[in-house]
Structures are given as structure tokens and as C-alpha cells.
Rosetta silent file (secondary structure, phi, psi, omega in degrees, C-alpha in Angstrom):
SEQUENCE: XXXXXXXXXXXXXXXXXXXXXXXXXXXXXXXXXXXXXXXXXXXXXXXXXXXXXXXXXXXXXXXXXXXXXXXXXXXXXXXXXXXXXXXXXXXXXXXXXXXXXXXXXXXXXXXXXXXXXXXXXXXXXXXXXXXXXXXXXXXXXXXXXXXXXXXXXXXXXXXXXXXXXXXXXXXXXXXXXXXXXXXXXXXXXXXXXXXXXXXXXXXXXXXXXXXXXXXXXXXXXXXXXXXXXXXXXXXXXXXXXXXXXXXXXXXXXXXXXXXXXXXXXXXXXXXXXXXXXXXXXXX
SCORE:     score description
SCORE:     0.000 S_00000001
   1 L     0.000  133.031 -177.613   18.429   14.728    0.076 S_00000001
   2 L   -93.938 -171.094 -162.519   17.637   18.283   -1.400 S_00000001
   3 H  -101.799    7.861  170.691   14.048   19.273   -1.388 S_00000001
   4 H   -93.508  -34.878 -170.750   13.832   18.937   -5.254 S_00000001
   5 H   -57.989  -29.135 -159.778   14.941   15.492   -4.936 S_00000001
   6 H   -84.341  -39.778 -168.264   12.106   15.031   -1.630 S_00000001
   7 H   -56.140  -76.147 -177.730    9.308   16.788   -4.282 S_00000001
   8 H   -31.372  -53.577 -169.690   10.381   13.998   -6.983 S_00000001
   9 H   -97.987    7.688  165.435    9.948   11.493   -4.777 S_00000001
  10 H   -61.000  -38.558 -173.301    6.626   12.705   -3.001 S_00000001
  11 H   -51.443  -49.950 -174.727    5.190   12.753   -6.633 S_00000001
  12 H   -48.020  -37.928  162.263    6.418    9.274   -7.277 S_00000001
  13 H   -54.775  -49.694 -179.467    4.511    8.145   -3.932 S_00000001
  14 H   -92.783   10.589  168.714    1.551    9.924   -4.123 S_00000001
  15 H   -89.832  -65.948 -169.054    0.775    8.573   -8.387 S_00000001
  16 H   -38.528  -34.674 -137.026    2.221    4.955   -7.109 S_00000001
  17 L   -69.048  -35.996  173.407    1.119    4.290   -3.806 S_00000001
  18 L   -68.312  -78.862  178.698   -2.771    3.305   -5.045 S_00000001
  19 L   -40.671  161.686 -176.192   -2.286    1.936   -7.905 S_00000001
  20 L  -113.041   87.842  168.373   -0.811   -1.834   -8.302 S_00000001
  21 L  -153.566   32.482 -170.958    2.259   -1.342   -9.312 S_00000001
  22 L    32.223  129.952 -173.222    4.041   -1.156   -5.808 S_00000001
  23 L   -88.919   -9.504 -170.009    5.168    2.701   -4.703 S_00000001
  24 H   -69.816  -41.863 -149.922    7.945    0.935   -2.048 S_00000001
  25 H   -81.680   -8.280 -171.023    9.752   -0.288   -5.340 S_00000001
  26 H  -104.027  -19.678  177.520    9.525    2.896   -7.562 S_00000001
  27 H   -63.946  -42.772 -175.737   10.892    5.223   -4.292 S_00000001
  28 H   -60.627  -50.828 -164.713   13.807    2.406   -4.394 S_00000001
  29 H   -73.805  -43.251  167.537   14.191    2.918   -8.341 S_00000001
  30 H   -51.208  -61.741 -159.981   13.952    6.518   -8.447 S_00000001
  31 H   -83.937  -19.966  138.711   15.302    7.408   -5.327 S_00000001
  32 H   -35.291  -52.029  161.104   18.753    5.297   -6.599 S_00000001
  33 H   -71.434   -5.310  163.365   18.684    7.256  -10.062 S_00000001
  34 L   -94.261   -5.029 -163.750   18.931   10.135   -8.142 S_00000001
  35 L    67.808   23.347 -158.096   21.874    9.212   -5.987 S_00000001
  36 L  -151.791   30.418  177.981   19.509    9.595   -3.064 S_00000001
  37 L   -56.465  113.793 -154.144   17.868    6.367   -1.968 S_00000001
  38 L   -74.980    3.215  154.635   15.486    7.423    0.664 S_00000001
  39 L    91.670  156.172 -176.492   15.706    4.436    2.440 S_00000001
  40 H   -36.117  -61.211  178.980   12.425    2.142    4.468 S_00000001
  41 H   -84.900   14.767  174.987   11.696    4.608    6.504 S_00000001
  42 H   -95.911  -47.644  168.139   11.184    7.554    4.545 S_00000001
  43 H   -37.921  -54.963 -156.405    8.750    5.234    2.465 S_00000001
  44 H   -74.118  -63.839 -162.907    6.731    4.480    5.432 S_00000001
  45 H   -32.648  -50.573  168.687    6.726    7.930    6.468 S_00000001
  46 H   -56.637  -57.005 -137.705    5.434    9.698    3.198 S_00000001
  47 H   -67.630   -5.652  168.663    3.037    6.789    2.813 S_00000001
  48 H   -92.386  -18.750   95.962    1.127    8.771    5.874 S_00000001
  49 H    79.998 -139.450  176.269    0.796   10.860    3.476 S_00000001
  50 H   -65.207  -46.321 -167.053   -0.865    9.295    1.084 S_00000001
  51 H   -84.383   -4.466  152.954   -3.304    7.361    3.496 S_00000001
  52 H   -38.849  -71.359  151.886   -4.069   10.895    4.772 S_00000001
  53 H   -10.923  -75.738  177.859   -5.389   10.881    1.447 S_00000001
  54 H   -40.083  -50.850  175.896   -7.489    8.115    2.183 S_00000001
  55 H   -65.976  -56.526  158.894   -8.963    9.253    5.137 S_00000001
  56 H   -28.206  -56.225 -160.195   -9.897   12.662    3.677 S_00000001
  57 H   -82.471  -30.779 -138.307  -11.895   10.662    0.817 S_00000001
  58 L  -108.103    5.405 -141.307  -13.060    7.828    2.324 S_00000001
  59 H   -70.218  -33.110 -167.567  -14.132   10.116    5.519 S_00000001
  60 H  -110.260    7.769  175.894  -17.565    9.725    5.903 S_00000001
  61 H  -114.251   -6.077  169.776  -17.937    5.883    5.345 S_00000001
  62 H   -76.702  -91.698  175.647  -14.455    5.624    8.007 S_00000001
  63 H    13.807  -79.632  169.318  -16.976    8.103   10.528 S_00000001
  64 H   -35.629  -69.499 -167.362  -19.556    5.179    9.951 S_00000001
  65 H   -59.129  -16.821 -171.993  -17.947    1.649   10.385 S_00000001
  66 H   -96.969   -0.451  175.858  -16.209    3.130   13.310 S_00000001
  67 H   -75.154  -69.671 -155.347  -19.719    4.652   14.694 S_00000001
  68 H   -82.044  -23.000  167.942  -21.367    1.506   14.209 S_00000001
  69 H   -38.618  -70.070 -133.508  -17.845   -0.960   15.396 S_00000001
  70 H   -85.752  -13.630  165.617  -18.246    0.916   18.839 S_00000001
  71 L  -100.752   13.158  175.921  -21.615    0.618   19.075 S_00000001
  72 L   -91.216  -71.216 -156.255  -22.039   -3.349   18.437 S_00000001
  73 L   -14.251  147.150  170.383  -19.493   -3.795   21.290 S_00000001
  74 L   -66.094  -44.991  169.388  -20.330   -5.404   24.557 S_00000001
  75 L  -119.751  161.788  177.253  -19.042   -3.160   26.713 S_00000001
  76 L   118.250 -177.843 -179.545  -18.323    0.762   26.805 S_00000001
  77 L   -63.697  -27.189 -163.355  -21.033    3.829   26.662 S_00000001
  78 L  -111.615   31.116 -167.172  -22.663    2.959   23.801 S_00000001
  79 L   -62.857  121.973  170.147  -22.562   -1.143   24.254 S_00000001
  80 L    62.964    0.012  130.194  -24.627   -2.985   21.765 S_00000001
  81 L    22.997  -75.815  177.034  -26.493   -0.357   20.345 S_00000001
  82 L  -117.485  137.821  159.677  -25.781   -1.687   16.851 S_00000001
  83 L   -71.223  162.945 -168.672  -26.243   -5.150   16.309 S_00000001
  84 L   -54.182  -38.063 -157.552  -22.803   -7.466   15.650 S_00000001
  85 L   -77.216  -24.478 -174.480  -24.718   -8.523   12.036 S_00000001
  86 L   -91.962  155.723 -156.048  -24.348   -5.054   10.754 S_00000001
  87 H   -26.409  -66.671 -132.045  -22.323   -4.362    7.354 S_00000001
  88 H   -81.887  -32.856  163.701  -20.292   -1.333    8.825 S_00000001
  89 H   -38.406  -58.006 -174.754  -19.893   -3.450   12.416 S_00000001
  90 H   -66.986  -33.997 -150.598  -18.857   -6.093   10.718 S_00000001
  91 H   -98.019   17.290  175.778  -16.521   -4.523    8.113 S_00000001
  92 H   -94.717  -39.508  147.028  -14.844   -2.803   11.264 S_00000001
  93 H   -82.884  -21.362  179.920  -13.883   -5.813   12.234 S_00000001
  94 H   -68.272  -26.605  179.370  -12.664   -7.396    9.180 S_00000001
  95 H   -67.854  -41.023  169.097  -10.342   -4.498    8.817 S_00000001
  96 H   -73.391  -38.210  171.251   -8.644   -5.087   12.508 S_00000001
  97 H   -62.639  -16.546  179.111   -8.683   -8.620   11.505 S_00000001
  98 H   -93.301  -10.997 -174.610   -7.193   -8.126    8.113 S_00000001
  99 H   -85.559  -16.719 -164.434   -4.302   -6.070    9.602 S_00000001
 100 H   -61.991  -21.413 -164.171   -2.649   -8.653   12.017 S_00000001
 101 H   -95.370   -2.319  140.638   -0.856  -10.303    9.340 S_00000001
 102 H   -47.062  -78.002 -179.187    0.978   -7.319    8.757 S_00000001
 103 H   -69.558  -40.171  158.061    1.680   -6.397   11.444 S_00000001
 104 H   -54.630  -78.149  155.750    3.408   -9.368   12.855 S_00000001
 105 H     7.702  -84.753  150.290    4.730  -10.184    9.519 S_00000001
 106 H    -3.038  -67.586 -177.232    6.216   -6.852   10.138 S_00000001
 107 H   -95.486  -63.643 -145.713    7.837   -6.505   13.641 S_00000001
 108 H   -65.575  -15.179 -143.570    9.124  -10.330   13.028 S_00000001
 109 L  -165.524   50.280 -179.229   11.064   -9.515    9.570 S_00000001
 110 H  -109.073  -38.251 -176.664   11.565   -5.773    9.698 S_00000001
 111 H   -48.480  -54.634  180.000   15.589   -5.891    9.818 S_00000001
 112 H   -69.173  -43.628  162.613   15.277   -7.808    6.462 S_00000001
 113 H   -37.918  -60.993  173.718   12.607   -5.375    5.000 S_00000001
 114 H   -44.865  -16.377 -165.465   14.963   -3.116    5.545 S_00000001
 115 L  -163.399 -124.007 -155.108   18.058   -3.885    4.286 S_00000001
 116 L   -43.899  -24.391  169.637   18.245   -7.334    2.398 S_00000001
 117 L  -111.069   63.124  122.037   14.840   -7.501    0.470 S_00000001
 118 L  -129.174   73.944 -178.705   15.345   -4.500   -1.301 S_00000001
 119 L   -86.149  104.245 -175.210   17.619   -6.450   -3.627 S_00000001
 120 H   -55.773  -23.055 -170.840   16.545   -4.402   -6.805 S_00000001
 121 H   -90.226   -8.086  156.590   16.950   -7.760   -8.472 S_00000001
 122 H   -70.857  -15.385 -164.661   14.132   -9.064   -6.280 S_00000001
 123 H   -85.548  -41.052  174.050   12.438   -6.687   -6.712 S_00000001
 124 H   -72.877  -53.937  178.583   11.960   -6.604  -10.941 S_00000001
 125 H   -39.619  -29.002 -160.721   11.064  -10.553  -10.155 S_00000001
 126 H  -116.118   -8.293  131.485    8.189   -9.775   -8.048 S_00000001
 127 H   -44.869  -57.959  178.740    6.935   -6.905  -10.612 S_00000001
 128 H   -64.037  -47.116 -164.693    6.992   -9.319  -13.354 S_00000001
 129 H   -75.634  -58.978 -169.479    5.475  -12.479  -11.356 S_00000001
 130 H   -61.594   -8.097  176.841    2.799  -10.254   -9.312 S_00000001
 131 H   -82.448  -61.662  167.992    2.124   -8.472  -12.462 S_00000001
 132 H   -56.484  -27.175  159.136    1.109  -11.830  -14.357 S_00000001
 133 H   -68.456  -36.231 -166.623   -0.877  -12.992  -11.421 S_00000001
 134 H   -69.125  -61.192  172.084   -2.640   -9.637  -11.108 S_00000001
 135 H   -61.669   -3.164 -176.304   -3.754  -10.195  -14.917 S_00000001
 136 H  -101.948  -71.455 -177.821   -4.634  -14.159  -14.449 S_00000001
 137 H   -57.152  -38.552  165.007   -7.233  -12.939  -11.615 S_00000001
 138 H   -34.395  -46.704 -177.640   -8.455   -9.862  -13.808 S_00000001
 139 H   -68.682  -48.530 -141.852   -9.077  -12.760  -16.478 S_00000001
 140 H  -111.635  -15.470 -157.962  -10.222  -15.681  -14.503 S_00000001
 141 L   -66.101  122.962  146.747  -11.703  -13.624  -11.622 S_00000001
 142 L   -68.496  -23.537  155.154  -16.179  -13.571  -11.534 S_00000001
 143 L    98.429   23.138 -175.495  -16.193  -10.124  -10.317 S_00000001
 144 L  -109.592   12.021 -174.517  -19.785  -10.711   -8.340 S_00000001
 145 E   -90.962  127.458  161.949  -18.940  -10.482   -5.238 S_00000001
 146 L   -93.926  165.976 -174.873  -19.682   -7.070   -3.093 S_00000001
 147 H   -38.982  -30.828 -170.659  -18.164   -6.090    0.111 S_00000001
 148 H   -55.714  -31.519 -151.040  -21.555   -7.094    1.696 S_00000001
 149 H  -114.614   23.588  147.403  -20.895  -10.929    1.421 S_00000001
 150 L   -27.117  124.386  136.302  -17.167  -10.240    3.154 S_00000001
 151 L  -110.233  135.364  172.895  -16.167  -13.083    5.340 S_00000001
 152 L    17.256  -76.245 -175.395  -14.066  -13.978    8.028 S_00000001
 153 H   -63.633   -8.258 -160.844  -11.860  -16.294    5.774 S_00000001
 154 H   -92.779  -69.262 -159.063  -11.615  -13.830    3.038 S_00000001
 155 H   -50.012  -13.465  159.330  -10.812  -10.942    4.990 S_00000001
 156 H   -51.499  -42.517 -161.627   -7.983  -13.260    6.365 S_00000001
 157 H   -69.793  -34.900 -166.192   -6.846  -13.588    2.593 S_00000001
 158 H   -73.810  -28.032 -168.776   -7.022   -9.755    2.110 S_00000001
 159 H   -95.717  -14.533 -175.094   -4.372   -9.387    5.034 S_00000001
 160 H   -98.206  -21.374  152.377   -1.967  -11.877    4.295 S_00000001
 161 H   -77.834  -26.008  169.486   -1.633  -10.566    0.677 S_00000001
 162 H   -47.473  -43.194  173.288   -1.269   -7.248    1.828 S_00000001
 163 L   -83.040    7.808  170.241    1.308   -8.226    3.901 S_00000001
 164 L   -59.522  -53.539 -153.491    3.456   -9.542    0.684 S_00000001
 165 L   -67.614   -5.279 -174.892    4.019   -6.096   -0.054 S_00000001
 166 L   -52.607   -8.285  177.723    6.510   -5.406    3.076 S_00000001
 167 L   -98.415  132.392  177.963    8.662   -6.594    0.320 S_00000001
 168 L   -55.015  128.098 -170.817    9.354   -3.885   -2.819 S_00000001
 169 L   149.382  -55.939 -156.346    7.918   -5.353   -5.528 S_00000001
 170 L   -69.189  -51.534 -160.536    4.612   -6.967   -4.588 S_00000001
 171 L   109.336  111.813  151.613    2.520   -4.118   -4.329 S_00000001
 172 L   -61.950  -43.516 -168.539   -0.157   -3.598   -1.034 S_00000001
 173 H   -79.733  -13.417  152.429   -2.878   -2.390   -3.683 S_00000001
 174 H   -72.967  -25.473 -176.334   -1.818   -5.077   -6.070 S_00000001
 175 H   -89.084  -67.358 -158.553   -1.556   -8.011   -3.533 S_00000001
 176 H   -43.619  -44.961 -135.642   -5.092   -6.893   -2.046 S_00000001
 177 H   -90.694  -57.156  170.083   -6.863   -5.864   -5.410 S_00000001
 178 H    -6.156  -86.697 -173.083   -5.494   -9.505   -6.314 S_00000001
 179 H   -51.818  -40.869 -155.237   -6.446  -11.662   -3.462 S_00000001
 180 H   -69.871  -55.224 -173.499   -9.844   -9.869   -3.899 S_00000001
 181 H   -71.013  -26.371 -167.885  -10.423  -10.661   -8.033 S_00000001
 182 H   -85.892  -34.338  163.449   -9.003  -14.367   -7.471 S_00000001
 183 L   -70.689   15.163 -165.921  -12.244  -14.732   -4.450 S_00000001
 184 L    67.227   29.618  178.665  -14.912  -13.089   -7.003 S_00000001
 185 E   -91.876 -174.526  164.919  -14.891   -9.809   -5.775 S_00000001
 186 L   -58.163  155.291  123.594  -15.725   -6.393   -8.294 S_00000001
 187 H     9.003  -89.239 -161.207  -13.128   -4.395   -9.525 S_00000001
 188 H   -77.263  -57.005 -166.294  -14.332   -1.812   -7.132 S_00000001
 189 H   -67.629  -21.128 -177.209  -15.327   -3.564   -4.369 S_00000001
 190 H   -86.535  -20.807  155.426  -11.557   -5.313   -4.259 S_00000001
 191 H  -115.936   37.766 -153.986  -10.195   -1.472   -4.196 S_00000001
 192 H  -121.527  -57.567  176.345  -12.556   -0.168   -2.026 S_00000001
 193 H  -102.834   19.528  157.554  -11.537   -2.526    0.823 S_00000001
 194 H   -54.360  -60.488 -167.781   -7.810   -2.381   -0.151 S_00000001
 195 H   -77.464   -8.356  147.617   -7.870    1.015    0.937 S_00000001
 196 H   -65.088  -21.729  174.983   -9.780    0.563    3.662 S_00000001
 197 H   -76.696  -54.159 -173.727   -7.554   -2.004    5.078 S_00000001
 198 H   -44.753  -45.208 -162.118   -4.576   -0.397    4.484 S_00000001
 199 H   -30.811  -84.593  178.732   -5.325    2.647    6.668 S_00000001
 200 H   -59.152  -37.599  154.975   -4.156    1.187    9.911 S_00000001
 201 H   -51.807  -49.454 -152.916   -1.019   -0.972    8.860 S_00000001
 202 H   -77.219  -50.322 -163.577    0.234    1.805    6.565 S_00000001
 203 L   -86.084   20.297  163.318   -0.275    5.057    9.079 S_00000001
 204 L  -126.532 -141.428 -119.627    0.914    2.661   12.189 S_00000001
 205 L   -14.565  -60.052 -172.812    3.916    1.353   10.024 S_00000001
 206 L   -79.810    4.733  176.987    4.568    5.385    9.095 S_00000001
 207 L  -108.028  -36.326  162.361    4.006    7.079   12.735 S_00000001
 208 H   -84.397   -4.441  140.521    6.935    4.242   14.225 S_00000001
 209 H   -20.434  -45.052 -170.054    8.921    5.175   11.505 S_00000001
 210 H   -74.528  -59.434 -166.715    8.086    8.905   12.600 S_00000001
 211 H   -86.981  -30.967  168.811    8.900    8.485   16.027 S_00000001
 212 L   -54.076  -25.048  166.101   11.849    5.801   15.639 S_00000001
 213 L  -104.780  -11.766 -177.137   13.649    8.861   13.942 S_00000001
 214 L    90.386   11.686 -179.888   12.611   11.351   15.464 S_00000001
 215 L    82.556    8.386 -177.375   10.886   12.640   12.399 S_00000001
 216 L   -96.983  -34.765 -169.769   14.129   12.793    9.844 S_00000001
 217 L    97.055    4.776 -173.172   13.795    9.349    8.312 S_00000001
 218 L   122.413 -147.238  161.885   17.509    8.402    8.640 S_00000001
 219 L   -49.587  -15.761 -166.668   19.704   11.073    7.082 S_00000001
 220 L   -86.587  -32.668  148.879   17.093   12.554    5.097 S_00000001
 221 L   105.835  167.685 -172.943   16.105   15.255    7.535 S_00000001
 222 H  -112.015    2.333  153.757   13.164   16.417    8.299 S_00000001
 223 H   -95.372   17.598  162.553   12.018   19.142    6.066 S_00000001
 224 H   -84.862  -43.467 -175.848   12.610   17.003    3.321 S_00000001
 225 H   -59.983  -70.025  178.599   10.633   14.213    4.457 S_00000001
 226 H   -25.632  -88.539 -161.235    7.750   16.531    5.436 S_00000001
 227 H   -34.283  -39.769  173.947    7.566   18.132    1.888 S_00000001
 228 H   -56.306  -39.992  174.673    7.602   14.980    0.535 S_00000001
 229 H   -50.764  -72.955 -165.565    4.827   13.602    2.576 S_00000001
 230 H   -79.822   -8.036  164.360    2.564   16.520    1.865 S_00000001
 231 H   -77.012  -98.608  162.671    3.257   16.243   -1.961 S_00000001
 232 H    25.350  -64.019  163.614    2.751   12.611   -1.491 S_00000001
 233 H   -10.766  -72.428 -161.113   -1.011   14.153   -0.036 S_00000001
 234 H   -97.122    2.972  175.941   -2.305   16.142   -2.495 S_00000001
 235 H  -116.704  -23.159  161.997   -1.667   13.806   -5.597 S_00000001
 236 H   -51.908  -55.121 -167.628   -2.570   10.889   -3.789 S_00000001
 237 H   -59.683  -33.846 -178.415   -6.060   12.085   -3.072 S_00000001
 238 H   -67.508  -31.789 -173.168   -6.312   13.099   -6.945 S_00000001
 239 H   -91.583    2.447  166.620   -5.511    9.723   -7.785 S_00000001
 240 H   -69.395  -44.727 -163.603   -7.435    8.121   -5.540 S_00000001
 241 H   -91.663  -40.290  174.804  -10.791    9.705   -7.141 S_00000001
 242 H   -87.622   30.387 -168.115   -9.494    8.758  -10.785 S_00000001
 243 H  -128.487  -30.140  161.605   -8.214    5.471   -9.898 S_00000001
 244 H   -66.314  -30.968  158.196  -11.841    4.471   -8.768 S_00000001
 245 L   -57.936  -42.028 -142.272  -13.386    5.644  -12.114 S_00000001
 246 L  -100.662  -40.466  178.308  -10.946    3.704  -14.116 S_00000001
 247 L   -58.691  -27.089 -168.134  -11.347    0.029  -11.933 S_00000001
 248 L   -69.023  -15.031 -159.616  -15.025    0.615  -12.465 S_00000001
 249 L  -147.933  -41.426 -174.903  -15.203    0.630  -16.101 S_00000001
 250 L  -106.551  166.798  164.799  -11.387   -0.402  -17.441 S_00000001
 251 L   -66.638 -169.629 -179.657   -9.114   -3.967  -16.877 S_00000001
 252 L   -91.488  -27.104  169.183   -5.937   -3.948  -15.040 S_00000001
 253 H    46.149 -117.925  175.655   -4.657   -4.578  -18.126 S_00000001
 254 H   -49.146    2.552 -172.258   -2.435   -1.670  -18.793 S_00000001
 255 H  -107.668  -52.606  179.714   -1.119   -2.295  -15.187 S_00000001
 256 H   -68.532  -56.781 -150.693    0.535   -5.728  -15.825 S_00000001
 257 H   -63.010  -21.536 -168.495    2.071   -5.021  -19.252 S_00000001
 258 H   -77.923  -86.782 -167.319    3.721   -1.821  -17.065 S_00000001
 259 H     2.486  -88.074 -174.053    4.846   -4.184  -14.195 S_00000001
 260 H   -21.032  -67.510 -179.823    6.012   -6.646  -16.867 S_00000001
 261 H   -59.581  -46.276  174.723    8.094   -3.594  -18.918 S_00000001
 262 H   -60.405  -17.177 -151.482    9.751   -1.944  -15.522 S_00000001
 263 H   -94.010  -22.824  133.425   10.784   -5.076  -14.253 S_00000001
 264 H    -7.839  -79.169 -175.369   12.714   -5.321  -17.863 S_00000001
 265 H   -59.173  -43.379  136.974   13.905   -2.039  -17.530 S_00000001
 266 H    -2.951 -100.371 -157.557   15.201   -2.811  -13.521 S_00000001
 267 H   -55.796   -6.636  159.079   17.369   -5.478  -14.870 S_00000001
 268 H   -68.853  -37.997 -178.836   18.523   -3.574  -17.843 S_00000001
 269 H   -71.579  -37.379  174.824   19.600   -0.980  -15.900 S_00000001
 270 H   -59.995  -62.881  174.981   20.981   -3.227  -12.926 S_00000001
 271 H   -28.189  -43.448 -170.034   22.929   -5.082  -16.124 S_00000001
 272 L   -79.482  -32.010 -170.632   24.265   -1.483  -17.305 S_00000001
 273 L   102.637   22.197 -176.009   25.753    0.002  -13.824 S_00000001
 274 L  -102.084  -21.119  145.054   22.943    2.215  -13.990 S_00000001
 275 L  -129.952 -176.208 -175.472   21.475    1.110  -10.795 S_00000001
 276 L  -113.067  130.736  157.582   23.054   -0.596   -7.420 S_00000001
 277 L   -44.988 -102.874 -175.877   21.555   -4.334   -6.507 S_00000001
 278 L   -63.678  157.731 -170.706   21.371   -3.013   -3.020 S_00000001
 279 L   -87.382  179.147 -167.637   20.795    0.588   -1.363 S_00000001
 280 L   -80.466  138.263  166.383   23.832    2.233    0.256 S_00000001
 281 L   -54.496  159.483 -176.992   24.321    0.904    4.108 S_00000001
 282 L  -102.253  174.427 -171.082   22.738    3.752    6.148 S_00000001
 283 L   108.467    0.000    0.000   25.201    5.722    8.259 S_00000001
């Protein structure tokens, strides 16, 4: 991979990765029209990244829940402190509780993340279907719920769509932002704790990635990966502050009919010889 090719695809990561339109499936589309498919783990890798991003914005309300987690606890220096009932206590736990279904998910199915479901032709299927669901909850969704009135089962709901996206296609911020409008949450409040959930699946998915290579990603080396990563950064974070403006005030709309049109353009392309069903074996 040359380092114009790793810039191209940091951009593509850090406009994608937030938004619901899944960023594993546009590195796979991209990084294929380039002759350069960067392969799983250079996705996970950038994608630290982007939730770098996250952390940076989201910095002083992470500070909190994890202030007030360690001080509901039973034991340690600060034990019980904060009671168990409060919001940031609580919503400390829903986030380690919304990750396990990743993360098993994950470790149990990672050879096949890897290599058989990013079948480009699954992949335009599960734009188009997750695109049309994403616009059925936008429609049908009441939108009254706020993070405050979070529960157990829902944060259950939040993790096991999340963990659809290990497949290219799905979307994490599209499965969550989903899961979220089909239980009655806002707009905002359903990508508010997408990105809080994500935090810990995505940057423990991209640090064994990091360390499973040794920091190259495969073949892709490691000041490619890097650059990429740190593009990946700085455009993430911008779109992170205008992608919170625009759930607040517009539908998803304009987000399904795109789904809907790439995953068209996918199979037009797949049809043409213009892209490969499958990525190159690595090695």
C-alpha cells in the first residue's frame, strides 16, 4: 500500500466510521478499486483512530461515568461513594454490559470475519436490507426515550446489534442507532450511546489487531497504517461534531436512499469485473 493509497483510505474511515452507512464495507470497496484491499485488520486498526476521536469529544462525560462507575463499587478506595442508582454509574455499566456480545461474537467467528464474510456480494445485501430497516425505525420509531430511562434489557439490544456489524455491511452506528429508534429512543440519544458503547469493542478489537501484527496490519506496513489512522483522527472528530447537529434536527433519510444506491452500485460493479467477490488471500 503506498501512503497516498493509506491517506484515501484514512479519509474514507474517518467520514464513514460514524455515520450508518458501515466504514468496514467502504475500506473493502475502495480499498479493492484501488488494487489495495487493506484487509480486517487494517480496518480495526485505523478504527482506533477514529474512536480516538471519540474519546477526545466525548472526554469529559467518559471522565464522569468512569468517576462515578468506580465510585458505586463495593470494593476498592473509593467503594460506594456514589450510589449504584446513579445515571453515570449506571450507564458505566450498561456500556461493559453492552460490549460482551461483541466481543464473544468476535473471538468465536473471527476467522470468518476475516476472510469469508467479506463476500462483496454480502455485503451490498446487508447495505440494502439494513438500510430499509434503518428507515422503517426512523419512521415507526417514538423518539421519547432519553438515555436516562436506559435499561438492562435494552442495553442488551444495543450490544447485540452492534455486534451485526463484525460483518461489512451492517454498520456498528447503523445497527446501534437502529436498535435504539426501533425501542423509542431520540435521534440523539440513540447516537450518543452508540458512540459511547463502541469505545471499548472498537479500540480493544483495534489494539489486538495492533499487537497480533506487530503494528503493520498484514502486508500493509506500518507507516502506512499509522498515517492512515491519524487521518482517520482528525476527520473523524470533525464529523463527529456535525453528525450530532444533523441527527438532532434532520431524518436518516438521506442515509438509506445512499445504502440503498451503493449496494446497486456494489453489484453493478461486481457484475462488470470492476470489483472481486472476495479480497485477495493474504500472503
Amino acid at each position: 500500500m503506498t501512503l497516498w493509497e493509506a491517506l484515501i483510505l484514512g479519509l474514507v474511515q474517518g467520514l464513514t466510521e460514524f455515520l450508518p452507512i458501515s466504514s468496514s464495507a467502504h475500506l473493502r470497496i475502495v480499498g479493492d478499486l484501488m488494487s489495495s484491499d487493506p484487509g480486517a485488520a487494517f480496518t480495526a486498526i485505523t478504527q482506533i483512530g477514529t474512536e480516538a476521536a471519540v474519546v477526545l469529544y466525548f472526554r469529559r462525560d467518559i471522565a464522569r461515568i468512569i468517576s462515578h462507575w468506580a465510585k458505586s463499587l463495593p470494593i476498592g478506595p473509593w467503594k460506594k461513594q456514589m450510589p449504584t442508582s446513579d445515571p453515570d454509574a449506571r450507564m458505566g455499566w450498561f456500556v461493559i454490559f453492552g460490549s460482551i456480545p461483541i466481543v464473544v461474537l468476535g473471538l468465536l467467528f473471527q476467522d470468518q470475519i476475516e476472510n469469508a464474510l467479506r463476500n462483496l456480494y454480502l455485503t451490498a445485501l446487508l447495505l440494502a436490507v439494513f438500510g430499509v430497516i434503518l428507515g422503517i425505525a426512523d419512521v415507526r420509531g417514538t423518539k421519547t426515550r432519553t438515555l436516562t430511562q436506559l435499561t438492562w434489557k435494552h442495553a442488551w439490544f444495543y450490544g447485540f446489534a452492534q455486534s451485526l456489524a463484525l460483518v461489512p455491511g451492517v454498520s456498528r452506528s447503523g445497527g446501534t442507532i437502529t436498535a435504539g429508534l426501533l425501542m423509542g429512543y431520540t435521534r440523539e440519544a440513540a447516537a450518543r450511546y452508540s458512540f459511547l458503547l463502541a469505545i471499548p469493542a472498537v479500540l480493544g478489537s483495534g489494539f489486538y489487531q495492533l499487537v497480533k501484527s506487530g503494528g503493520t496490519a498484514g502486508q500493509v506496513g506500518f507507516v502506512p497504517t499509522l498515517l492512515a489512522t491519524v487521518v482517520a483522527f482528525v476527520v473523524g472528530y470533525v464529523v463527529i461534531i456535525a453528525f450530532l447537529k444533523i441527527v438532532s434536527t434532520y431524518s436518516y433519510k438521506p442515509f438509506v436512499y445512499y445504502r440503498i444506491g451503493l449496494a446497486v452500485v456494489v453489484v453493478i460493479l461486481l457484475l462488470a469485473g470492476a470489483l472481486s467477490v472476495m479480497p485477495p488471500p493474504a500472503g
